[in-house]
C-alpha positions as CSV (number, residue, x, y, z in Angstrom):
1,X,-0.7,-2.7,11.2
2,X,-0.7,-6.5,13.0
3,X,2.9,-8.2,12.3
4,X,1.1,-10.8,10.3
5,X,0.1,-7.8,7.8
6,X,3.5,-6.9,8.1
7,X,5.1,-10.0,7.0
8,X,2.5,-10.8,4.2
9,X,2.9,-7.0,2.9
10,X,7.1,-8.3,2.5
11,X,6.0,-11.8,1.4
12,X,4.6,-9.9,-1.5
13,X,7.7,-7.3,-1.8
14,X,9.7,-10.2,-2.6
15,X,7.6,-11.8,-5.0
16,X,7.1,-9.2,-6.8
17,X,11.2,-9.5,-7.1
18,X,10.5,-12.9,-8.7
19,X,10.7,-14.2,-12.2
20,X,8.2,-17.1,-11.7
21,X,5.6,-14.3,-10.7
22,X,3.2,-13.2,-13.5
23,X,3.3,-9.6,-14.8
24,X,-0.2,-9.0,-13.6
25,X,0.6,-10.4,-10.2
26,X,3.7,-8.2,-10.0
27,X,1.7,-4.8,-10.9
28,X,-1.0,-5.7,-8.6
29,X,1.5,-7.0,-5.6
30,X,3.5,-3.5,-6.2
31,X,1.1,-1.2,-6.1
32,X,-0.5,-3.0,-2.6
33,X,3.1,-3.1,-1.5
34,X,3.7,0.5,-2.2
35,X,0.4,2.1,-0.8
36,X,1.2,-0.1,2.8
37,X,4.6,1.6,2.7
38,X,3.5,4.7,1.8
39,X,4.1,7.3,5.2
40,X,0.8,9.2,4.0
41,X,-2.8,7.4,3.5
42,X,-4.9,7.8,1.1
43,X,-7.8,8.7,3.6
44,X,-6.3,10.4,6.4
45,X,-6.5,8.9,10.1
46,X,-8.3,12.1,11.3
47,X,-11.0,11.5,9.1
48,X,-13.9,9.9,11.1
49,X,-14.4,6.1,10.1
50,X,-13.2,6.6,6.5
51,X,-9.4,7.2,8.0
52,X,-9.1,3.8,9.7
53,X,-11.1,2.1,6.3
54,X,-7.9,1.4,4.2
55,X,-6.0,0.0,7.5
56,X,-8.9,-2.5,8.4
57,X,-9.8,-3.1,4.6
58,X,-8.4,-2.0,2.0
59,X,-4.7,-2.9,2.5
60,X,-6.1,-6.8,4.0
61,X,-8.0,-7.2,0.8
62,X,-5.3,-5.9,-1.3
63,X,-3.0,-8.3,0.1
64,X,-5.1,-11.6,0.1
65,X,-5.7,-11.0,-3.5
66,X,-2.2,-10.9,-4.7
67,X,-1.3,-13.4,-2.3
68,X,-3.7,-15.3,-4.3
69,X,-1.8,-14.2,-7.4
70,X,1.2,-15.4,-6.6
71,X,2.5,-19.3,-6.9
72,X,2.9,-21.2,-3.4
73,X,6.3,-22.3,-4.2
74,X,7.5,-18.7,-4.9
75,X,5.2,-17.9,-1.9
76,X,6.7,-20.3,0.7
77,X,10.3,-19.0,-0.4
78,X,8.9,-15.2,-0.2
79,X,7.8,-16.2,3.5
80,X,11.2,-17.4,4.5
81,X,12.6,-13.9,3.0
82,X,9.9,-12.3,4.6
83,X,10.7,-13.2,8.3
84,X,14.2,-12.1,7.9
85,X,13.4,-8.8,6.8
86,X,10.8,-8.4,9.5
87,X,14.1,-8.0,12.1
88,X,15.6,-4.9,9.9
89,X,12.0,-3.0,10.1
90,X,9.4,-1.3,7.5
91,X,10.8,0.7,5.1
92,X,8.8,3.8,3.9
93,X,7.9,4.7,0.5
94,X,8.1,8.3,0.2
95,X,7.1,9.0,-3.9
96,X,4.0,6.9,-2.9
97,X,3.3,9.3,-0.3
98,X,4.9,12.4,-2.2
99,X,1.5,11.5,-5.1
100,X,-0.7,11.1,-2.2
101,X,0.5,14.3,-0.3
102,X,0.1,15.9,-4.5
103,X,-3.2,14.4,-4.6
104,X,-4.8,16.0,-1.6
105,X,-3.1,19.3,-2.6
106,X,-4.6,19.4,-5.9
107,X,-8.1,18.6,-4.1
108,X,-7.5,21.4,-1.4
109,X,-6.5,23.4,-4.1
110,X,-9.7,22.7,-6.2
111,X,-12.0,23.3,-3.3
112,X,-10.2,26.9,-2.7
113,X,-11.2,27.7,-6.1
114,X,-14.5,26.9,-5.9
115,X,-15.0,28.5,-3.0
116,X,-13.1,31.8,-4.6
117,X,-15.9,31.2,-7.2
118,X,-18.8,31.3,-5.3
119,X,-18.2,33.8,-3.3
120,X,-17.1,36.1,-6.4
């Protein structure tokens, strides 16, 4: 991820912190927030063109739209907060990649069984 992504992904971390920021804004700005953090992609890497989709689109997207979202004033503040926090690193979300990591286990899990099924 570009440092620009980087800071906007925090812009948004803070905002969501803020009480001028509306509740749909916040839920939406959270959940981008978290899945950027997240250790584990929904699509893994590996995966031939679908493993680099949500690094080139999905999180970009995510993140112009709740920019969008969010009030400049709170938005220009966020940015100041932003910078600073770039220094101290990206911190990692590990329930959002604990689901994730469940999520493909329950799909490996499902594809066993069929598998077990057919061959049965």
């Amino acid at each position: 991820m570009g440092e620009k992504i980087k800071q906007q992904i925090f812009v948004l971390y803070f905002a969501y912190k803020d009480e001028r920021v509306p509740w749909y804004a916040k839920i939406f700005s959270i959940c981008v927030v978290a899945y950027a953090f997240s250790p584990i992609d929904l699509i893994p890497d590996f995966i031939p063109i679908l493993g680099y989709l949500d690094d080139v689109l999905i999180v970009p997207l995510g993140i112009l739209f709740a920019l969008k979202m969010i009030p400049t004033e709170v938005r220009s503040e966020c940015e100041e907060k932003a910078k600073e926090m770039m220094k101290n690193g990206k911190p990692k979300n590990w329930v959002v990649g604990s689901l994730i990591i469940l999520f493909w286990c329950i799909i490996l899990l499902w594809v066993i069984l069929k598998v077990y099924q057919i061959f049965n």
